[in-house]
C-alpha positions as CSV (number, residue, x, y, z in Angstrom):
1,X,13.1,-33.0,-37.3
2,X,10.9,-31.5,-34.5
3,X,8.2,-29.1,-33.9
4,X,7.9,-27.4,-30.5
5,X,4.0,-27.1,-29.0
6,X,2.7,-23.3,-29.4
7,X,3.2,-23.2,-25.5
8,X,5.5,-24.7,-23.5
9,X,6.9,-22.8,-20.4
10,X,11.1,-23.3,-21.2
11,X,11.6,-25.2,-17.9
12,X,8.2,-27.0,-17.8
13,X,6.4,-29.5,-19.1
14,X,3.5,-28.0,-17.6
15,X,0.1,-30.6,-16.7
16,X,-2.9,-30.2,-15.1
17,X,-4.5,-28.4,-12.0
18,X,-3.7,-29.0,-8.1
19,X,-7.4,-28.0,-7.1
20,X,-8.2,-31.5,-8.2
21,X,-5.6,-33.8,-7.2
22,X,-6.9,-34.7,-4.3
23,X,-10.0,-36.5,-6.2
24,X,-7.2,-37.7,-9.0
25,X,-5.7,-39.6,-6.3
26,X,-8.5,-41.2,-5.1
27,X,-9.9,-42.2,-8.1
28,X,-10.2,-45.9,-8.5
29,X,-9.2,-48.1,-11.2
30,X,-11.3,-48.1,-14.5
31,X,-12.8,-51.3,-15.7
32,X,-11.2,-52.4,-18.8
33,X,-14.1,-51.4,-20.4
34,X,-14.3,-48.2,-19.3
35,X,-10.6,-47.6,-20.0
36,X,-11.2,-48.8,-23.2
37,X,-14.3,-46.2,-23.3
38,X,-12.2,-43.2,-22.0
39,X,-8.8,-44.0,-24.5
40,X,-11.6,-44.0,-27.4
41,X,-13.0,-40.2,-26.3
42,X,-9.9,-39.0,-25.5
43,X,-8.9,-39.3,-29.4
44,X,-12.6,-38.5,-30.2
45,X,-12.2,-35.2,-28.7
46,X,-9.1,-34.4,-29.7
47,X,-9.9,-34.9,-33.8
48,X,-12.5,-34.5,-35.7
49,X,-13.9,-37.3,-38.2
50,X,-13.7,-34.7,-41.1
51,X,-10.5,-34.0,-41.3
52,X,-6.7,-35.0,-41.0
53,X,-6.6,-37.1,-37.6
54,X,-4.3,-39.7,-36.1
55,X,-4.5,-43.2,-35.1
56,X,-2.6,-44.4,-31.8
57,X,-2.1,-47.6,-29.4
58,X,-1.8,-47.9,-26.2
59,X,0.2,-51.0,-24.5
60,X,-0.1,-52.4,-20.8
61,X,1.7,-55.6,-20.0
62,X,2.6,-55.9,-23.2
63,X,-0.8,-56.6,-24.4
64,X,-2.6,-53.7,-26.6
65,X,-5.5,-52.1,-24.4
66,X,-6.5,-49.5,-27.5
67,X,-5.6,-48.9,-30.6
68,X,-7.4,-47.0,-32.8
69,X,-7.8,-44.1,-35.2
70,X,-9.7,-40.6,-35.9
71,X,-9.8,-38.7,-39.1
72,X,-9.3,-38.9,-42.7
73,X,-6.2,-40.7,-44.4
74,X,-7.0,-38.7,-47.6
75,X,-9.4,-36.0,-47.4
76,X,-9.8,-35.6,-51.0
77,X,-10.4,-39.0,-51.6
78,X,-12.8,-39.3,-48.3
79,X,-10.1,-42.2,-47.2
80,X,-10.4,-43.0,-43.4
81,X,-7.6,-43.0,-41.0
82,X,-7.2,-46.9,-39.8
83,X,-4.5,-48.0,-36.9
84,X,-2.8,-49.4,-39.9
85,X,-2.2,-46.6,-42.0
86,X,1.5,-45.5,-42.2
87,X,3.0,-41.9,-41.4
88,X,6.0,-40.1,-41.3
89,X,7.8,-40.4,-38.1
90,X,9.6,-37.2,-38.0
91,X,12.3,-37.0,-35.5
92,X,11.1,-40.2,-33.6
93,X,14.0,-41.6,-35.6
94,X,16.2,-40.4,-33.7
95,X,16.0,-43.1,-31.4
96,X,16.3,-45.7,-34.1
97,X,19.6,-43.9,-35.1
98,X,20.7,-43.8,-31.4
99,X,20.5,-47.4,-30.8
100,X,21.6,-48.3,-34.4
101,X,24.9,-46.4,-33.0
102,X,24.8,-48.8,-29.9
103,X,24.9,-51.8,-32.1
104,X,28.2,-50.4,-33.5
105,X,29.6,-49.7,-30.1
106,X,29.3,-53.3,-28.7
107,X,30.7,-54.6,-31.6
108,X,33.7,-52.2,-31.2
109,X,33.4,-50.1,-34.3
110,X,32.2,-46.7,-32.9
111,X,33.3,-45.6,-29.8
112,X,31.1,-42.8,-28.1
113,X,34.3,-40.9,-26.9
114,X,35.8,-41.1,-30.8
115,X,35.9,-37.7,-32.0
116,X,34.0,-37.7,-35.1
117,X,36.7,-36.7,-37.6
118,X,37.8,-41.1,-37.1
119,X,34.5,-41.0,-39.0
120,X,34.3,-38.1,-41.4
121,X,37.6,-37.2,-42.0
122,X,38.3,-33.1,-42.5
123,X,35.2,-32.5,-40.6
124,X,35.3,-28.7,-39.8
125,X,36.3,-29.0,-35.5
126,X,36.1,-32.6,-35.8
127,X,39.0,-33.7,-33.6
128,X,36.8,-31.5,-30.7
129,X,33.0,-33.2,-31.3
130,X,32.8,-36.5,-30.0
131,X,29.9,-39.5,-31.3
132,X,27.9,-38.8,-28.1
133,X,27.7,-34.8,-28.5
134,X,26.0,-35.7,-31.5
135,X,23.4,-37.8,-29.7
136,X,22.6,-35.5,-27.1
137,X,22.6,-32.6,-29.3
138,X,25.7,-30.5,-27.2
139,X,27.7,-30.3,-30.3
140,X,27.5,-27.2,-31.0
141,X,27.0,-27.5,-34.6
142,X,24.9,-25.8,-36.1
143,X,21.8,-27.3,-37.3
144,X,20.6,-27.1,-40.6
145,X,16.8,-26.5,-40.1
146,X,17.7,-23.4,-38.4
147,X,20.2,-22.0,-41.0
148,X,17.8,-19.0,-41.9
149,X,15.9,-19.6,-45.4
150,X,16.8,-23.4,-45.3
151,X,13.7,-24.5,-45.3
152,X,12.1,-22.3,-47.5
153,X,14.3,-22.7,-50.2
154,X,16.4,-25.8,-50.2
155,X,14.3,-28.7,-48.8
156,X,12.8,-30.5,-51.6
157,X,16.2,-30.6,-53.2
158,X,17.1,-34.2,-53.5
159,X,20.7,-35.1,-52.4
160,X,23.1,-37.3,-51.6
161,X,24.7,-38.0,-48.0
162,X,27.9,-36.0,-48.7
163,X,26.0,-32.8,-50.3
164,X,23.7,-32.6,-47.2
165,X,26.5,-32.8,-44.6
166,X,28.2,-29.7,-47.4
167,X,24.6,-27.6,-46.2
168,X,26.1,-27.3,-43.0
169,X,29.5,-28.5,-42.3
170,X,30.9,-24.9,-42.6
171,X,28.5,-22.8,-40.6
172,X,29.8,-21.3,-37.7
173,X,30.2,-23.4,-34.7
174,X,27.0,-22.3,-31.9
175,X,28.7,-23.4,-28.4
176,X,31.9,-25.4,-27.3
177,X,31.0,-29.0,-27.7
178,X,29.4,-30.2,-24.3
179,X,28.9,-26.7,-22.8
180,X,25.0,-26.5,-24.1
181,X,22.2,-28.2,-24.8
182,X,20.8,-27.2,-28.4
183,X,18.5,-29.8,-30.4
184,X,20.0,-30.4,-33.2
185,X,19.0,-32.2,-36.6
186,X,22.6,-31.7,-37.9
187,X,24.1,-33.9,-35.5
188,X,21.6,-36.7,-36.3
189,X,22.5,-36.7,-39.7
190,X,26.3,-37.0,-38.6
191,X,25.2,-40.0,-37.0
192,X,23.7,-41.8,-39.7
193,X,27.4,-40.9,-42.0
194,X,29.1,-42.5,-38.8
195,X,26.4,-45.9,-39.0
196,X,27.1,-46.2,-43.0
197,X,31.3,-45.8,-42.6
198,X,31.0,-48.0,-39.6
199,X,28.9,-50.5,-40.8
200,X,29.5,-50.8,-44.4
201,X,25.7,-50.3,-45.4
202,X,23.6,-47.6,-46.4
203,X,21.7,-46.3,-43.3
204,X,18.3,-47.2,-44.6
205,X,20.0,-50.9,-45.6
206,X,21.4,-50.4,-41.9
207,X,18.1,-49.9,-40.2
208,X,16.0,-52.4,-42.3
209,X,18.2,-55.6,-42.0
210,X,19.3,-55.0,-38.0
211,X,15.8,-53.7,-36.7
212,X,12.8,-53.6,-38.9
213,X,13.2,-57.3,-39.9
214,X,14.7,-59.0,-36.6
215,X,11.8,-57.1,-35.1
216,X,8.7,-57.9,-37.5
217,X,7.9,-54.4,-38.3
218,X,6.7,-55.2,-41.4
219,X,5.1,-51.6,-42.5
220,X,8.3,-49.7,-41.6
221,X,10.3,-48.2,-44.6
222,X,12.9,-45.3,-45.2
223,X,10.8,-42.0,-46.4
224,X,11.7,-42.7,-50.0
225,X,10.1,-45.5,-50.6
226,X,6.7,-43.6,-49.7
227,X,5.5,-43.7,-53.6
228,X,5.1,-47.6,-53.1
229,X,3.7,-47.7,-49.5
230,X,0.7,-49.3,-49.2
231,X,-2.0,-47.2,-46.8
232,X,0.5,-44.4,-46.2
233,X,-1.0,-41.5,-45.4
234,X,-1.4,-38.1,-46.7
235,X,0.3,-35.3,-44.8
236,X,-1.5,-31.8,-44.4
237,X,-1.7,-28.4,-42.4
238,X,-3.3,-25.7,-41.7
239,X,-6.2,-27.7,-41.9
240,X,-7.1,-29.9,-45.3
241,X,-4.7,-28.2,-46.7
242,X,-2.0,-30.1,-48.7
243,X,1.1,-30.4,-47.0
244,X,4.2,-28.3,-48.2
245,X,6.5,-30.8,-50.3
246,X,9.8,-32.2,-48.8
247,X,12.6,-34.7,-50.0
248,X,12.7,-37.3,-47.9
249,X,16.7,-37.6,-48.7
250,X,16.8,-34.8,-46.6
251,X,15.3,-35.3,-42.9
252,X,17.5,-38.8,-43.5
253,X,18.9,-39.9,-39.5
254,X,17.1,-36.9,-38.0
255,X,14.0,-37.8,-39.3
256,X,13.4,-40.0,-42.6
257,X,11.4,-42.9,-40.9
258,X,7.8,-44.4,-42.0
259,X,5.7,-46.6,-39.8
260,X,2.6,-47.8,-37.9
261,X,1.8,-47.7,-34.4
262,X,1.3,-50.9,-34.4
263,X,5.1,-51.4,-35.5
264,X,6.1,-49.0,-32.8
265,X,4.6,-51.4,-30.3
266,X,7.0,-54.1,-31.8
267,X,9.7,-51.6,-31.2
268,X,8.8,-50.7,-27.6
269,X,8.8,-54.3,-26.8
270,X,11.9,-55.3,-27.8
271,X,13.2,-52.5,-25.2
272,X,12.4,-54.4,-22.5
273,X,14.8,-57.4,-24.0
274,X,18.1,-57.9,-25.0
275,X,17.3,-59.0,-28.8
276,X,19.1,-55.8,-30.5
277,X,21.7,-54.5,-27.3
278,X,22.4,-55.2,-24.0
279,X,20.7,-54.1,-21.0
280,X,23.8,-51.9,-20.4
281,X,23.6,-50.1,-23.6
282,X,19.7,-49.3,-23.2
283,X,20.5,-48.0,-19.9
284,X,23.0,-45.7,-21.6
285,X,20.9,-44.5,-23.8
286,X,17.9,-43.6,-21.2
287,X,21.1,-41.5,-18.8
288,X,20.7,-37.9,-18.8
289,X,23.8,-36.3,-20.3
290,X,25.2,-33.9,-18.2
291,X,27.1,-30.7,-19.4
292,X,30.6,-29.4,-18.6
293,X,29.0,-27.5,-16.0
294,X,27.4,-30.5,-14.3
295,X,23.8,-30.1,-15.0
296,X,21.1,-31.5,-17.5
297,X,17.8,-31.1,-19.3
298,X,16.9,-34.7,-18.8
299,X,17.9,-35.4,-22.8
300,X,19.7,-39.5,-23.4
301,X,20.6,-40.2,-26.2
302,X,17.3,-39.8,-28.9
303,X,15.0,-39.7,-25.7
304,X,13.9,-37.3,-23.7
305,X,13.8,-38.3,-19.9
306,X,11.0,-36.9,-17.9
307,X,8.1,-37.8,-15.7
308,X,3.9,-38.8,-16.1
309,X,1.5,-38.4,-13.0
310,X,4.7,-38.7,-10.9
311,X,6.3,-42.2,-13.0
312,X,9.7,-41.7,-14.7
313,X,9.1,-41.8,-18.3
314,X,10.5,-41.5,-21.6
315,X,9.5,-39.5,-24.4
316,X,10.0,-38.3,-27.7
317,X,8.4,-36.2,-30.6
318,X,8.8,-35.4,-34.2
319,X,7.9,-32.7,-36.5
320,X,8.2,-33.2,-40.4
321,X,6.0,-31.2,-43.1
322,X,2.0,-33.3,-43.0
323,X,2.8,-35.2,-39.6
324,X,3.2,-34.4,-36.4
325,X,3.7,-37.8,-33.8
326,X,4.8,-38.8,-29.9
327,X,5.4,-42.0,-28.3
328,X,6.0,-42.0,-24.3
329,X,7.0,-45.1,-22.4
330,X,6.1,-45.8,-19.0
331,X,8.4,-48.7,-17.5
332,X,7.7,-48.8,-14.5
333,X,4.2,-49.5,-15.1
334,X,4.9,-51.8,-18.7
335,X,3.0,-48.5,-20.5
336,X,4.0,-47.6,-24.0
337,X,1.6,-44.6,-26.0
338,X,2.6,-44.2,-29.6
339,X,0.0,-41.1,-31.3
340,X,0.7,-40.6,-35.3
341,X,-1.3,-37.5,-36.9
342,X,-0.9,-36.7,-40.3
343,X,-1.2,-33.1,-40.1
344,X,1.8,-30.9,-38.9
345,X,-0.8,-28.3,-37.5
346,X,-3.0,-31.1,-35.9
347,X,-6.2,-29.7,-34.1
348,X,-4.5,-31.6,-30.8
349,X,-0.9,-32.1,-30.7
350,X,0.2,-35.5,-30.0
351,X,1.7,-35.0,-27.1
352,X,-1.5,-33.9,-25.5
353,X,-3.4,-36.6,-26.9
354,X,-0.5,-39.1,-26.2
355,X,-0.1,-38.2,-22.2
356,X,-3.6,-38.6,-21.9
357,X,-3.9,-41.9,-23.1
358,X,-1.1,-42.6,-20.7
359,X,-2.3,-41.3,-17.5
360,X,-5.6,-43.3,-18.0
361,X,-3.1,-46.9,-18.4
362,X,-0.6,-46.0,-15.1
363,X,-4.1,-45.5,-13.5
364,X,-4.5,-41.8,-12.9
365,X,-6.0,-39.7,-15.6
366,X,-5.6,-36.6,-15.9
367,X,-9.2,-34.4,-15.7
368,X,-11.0,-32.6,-18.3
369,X,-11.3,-29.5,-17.4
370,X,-14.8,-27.3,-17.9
371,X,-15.2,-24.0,-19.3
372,X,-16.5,-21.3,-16.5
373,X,-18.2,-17.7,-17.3
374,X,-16.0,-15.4,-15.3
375,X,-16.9,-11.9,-15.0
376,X,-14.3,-9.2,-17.1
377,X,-13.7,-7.5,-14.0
378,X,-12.2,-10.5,-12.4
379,X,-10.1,-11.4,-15.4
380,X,-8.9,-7.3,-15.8
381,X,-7.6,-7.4,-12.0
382,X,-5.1,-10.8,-13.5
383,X,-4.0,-8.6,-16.0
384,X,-0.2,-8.1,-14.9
385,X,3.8,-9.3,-14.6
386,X,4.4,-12.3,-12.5
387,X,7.9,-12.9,-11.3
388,X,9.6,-16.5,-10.3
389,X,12.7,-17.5,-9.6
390,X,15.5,-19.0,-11.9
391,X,14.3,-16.1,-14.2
392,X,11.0,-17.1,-15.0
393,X,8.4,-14.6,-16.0
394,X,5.2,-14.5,-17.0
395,X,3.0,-11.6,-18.6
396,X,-0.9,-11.8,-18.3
397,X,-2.9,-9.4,-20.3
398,X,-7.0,-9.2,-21.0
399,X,-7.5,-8.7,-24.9
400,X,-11.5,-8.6,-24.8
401,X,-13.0,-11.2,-22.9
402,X,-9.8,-13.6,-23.2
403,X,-7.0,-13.5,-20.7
404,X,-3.8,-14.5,-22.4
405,X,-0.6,-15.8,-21.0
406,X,3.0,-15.4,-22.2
407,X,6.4,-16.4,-20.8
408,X,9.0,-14.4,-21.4
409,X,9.4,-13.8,-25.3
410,X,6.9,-16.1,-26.3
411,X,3.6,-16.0,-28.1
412,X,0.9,-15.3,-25.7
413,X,-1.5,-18.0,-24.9
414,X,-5.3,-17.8,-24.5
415,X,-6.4,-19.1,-21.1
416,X,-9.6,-20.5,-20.5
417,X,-11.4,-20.2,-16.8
418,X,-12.2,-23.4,-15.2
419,X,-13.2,-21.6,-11.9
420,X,-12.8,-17.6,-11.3
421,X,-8.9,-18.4,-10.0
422,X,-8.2,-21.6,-12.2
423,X,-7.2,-21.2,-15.6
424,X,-6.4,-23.5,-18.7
425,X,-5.2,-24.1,-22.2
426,X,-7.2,-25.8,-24.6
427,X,-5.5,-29.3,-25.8
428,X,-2.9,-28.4,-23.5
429,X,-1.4,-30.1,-19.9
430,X,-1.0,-26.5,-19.1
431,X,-2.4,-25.0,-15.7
432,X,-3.0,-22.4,-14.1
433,X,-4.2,-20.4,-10.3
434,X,-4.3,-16.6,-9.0
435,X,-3.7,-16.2,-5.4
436,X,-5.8,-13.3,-4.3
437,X,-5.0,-11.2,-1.1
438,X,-8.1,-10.1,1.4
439,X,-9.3,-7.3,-1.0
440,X,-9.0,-9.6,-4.0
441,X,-6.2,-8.3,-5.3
442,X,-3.9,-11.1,-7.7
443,X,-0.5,-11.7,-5.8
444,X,0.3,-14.6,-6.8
445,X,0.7,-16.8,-10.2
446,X,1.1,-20.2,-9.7
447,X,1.9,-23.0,-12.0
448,X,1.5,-26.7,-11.5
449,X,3.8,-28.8,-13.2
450,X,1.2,-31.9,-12.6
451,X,-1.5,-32.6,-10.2
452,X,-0.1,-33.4,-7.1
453,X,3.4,-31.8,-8.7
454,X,5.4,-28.9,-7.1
455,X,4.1,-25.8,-7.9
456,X,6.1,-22.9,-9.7
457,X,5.2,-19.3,-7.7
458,X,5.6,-16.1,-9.5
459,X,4.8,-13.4,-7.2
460,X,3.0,-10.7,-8.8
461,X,5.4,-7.8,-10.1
462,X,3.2,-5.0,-11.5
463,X,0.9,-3.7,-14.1
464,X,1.5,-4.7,-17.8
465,X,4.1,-1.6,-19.1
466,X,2.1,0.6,-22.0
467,X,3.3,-0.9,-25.4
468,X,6.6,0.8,-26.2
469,X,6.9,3.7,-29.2
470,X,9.5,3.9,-31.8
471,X,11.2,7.4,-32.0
472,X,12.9,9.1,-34.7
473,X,16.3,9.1,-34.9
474,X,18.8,10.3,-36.9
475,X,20.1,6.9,-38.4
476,X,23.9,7.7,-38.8
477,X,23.9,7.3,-34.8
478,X,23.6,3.8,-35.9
479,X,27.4,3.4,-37.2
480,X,28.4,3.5,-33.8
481,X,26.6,0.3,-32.8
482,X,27.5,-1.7,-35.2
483,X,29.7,-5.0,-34.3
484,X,29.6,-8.4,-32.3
485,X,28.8,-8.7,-28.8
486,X,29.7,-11.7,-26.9
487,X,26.6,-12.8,-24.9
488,X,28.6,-16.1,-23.8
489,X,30.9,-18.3,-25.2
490,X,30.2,-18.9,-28.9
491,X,26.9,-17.2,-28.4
492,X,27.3,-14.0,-30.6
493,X,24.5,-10.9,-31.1
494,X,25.8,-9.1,-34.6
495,X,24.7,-5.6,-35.1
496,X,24.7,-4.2,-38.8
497,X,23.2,-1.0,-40.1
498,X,21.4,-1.1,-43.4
499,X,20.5,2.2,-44.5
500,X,18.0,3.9,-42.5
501,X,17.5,0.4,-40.2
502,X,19.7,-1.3,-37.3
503,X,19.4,-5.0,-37.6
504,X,20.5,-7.7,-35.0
505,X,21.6,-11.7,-35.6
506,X,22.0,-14.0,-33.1
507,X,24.2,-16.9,-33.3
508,X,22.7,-19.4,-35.7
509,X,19.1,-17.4,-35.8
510,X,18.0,-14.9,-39.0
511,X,17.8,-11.1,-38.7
512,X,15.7,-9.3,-36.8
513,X,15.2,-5.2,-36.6
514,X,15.0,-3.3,-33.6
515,X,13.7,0.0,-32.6
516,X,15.0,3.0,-30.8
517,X,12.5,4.5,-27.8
518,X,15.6,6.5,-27.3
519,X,19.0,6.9,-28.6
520,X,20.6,4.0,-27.0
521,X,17.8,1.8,-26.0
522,X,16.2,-0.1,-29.0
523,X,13.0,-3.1,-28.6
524,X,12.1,-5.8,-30.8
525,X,8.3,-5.8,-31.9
526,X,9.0,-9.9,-33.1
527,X,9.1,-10.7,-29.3
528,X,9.9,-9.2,-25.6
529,X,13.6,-7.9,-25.9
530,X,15.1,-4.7,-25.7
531,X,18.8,-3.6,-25.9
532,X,20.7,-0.7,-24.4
533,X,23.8,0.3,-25.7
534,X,26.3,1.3,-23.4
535,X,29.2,3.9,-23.3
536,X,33.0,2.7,-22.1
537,X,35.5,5.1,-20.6
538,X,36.7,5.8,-24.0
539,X,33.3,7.2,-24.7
540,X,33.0,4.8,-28.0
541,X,30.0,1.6,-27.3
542,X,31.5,-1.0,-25.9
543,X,29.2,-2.7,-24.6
544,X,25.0,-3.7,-24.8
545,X,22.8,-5.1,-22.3
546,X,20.3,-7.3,-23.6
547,X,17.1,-7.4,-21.4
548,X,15.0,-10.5,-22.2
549,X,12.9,-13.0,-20.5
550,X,13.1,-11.1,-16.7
551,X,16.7,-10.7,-17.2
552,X,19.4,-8.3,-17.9
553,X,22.6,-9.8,-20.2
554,X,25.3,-7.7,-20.5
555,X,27.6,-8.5,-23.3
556,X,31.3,-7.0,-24.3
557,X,31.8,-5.5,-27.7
558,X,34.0,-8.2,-29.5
């Protein structure tokens, strides 16, 4: 199971300013000392001693350079975080599960081209989902967090293998298997059904005997045995607020793991040998998989494949109700980061707090930026729609004194001046410049993907449009809108009327209503959307264009 950050651009992972890579470069190499001195404030600053925290290690060389902790293990109880308390992993399992199917392969009892119904016989579209879509999440299945109300209502039910795969097995397929990227928890649980036919053992039993005990990772367990773990950790949100509760039967492959960082660090070294697969199956795991179409998002199998200060890296988070973690390896430079927090609404997510400790062991930390006082005026002329290519765009608006940011359909983001042009987010990578013209006019948005990265443009579009106004309609207009439109392949928008309201489902996401401003154009006030329903030569609706995002998506009435 995963949590996304509150903002992350949808083709970014965005990091810090270009004003001051040319210093970032030249910066030299920290003491040990002071390394050890910056890893220590970067987790000092990101928690605070009151209340849930995390604890995290840092590796270089295979020797530990930090490892530490911040926060409280049990609030109530005024129990302090140490680097050996023991949290939920969330969907950093995944790559447990991933390799644990790797195992199987070299010993020629899964195949990763084996259609999944060898495995789990009568398995709805079966014959047509291989072992790898399930790794790299392109199934296509639908995943069972998502299925609208899941999670409110059926998590802490405790059940078996079979009654879990039952949840889901018969929702509607999402996308043609290998067409799309969609993460996917579902498939992960597939995967551990596939390790306990293949292997003969439970998938717990699985993961215990062939990697927790070869490796020494002592203070690893599967989630249900968390009422006898010794130092685990309580899990909160929204501040010291108890955590929601959850079976752990459920998360299971996707997301049922306990351990320590200091465990991790176990696990991360055994990556760079041959004690649990060959070189050859590690390298398969680490390969972006790439769709029908020939592209990728950078996803292996359980990691996600990306970049720090310009060194290929591998990464990975996980969500789970009272924990929030990410681990990031650094090859090239022998760096591993592993940041547990035992809240899921963590005053710093770990991936902040995780790249940061990174950057400072490759050698090239990122900076931390300053708060400036900008004057309103400055920040009203940003006020507008930016415009980039592939689709992006961006929405700026002033809400007081703040200027907030919002891509596409997402929640807006408060930015925080570093300079009158430079802009960040708090205990985020994200980063921000205005270009302005001669008169200082805004005319340009620009994004940096890292210091030193390539920047994104957007070119400046217009003002922000006025909010949009419902209108009353007469709601029997309604009847003729109702049906499925096909916005691509498997990828259905279904439009119902319930009494005086039209409502709209996507494909494997709940209901939303929209709103007429006129008699065939509706908005969403849940996000950025709008629809127009269009008339065919028939004169009946045939057709909607859905305009989201910078972009207009026509779809055929099914």
């Amino acid at each position: 199971m995963i949590r996304r950050p509150a903002f992350r651009l949808t083709t970014l992972a965005l990091l810090a300013c270009a004003a001051i890579t040319a210093t970032a470069a030249a910066r030299p190499a920290q003491s040990p000392a002071a390394a050890a001195s910056s890893y220590e404030a970067v987790l000092q600053r990101a928690f605070k001693e009151t209340g849930p925290g995390a604890a995290a290690i840092v590796v270089k060389d295979g020797k530990v350079v930090y490892r530490g902790a911040r926060g409280q293990a049990n609030i109530q109880k005024k129990v302090p975080l140490q680097p050996e308390s023991v949290f939920r992993l969330g969907s950093v399992t995944k790559q447990f599960t991933s390799l644990g199917i790797m195992m199987l392969v070299e010993q020629g009892k899964v195949g990763l081209q084996d259609s999944i119904d060898k495995y789990l016989p009568g398995y709805p579209q079966g014959q047509s989902i291989t072992v790898e879509h399930l790794l790299t999440h392109t199934s296509g299945i639908q995943s069972y967090t998502d299925i609208p109300g899941y999670m409110a209502s059926k998590i802490q039910a405790d059940l078996t293998v079979p009654q879990l795969i039952d949840a889901f097995k018969n929702e509607p397929m999402q996308f043609a298997p290998g067409t799309r990227y969609r993460y996917n928890n579902s498939g992960y649980v597939l995967l551990g059904a596939i390790i306990e036919k293949a292997s003969g053992q439970p998938y717990a039993a699985f993961v215990a005997d062939r990697i927790f005990k070869p490796l020494g990772m002592t203070h690893s367990f599967y989630g249900t045995d968390e009422p006898k773990v010794a130092r685990f950790a309580a899990g909160y949100t929204a501040g010291d607020q108890p955590s929601r509760p959850l079976s752990m039967t459920q998360p299971y492959a996707a997301g049922s793991l306990l351990s320590t960082v200091d465990d991790l660090a176990l696990w991360d070294a055994a990556l760079y040998t041959e004690k649990l697969v060959k070189r050859s199956s590690l390298e398969k795991i680490w390969t972006p998989y790439k769709l029908a179409d020939g592209s990728t998002n950078g996803y292996g199998y359980g990691w996600q494949m990306g970049t720090l200060r310009a060194h290929p890296s591998m990464e990975h988070g996980g969500g789970i109700f009272g924990f929030a973690t990410f681990v990031v390896r650094v090859p090239a430079d022998r760096v591993y980061v592993a940041v547990l927090c035992n809240s899921d609404a963590p005053a710093a997510p770990p991936f902040y707090v995780a790249k940061r400790l990174a950057a400072i062991a490759v050698g090239s930390p990122f900076s931390e930026p300053v708060a400036a006082t900008v004057d309103a005026k400055v920040l009203q002329g940003y006020a507008g729609v930016y415009g980039a290519e592939k689709g992006l765009r961006f929405t700026v608006t002033l809400n007081g004194d703040v200027l907030a940011i919002q891509q596409g359909g997402g929640q807006p983001a408060a930015m925080t001046p570093r300079s009158s042009t430079e802009f960040f987010i708090a205990n985020q990578l994200a980063a921000f410049r205005f270009e302005v013209d001669a008169a200082g006019k805004p005319t340009l948005l620009v994004v940096f993907q890292e210091e030193g990265g390539t920047p994104v443009r957007a070119s400046r579009l217009g003002d922000v449009p006025p909010p949009r106004k419902e209108i009353k309609v007469n709601p029997a207009i309604y009847d003729a809108y109702v049906g499925q439109y096909e916005l691509a392949p498997g990828f259905v928008l279904t439009v119902s009327r319930d009494g005086d309201h039209l409502i709209t489902q996507a494909t494997g996401q709940g209901k939303v209503e929209v709103f007429p401003s006129s008699e065939t154009e509706f908005f969403l006030k849940v996000t950025d959307a709008q629809i127009t329903f269009v008339k065919g030569p028939s004169g009946s609706f045939d057709s909607i264009v859905l305009h989201q995002g910078g972009r207009d998506l026509p779809a055929k009435r099914k």
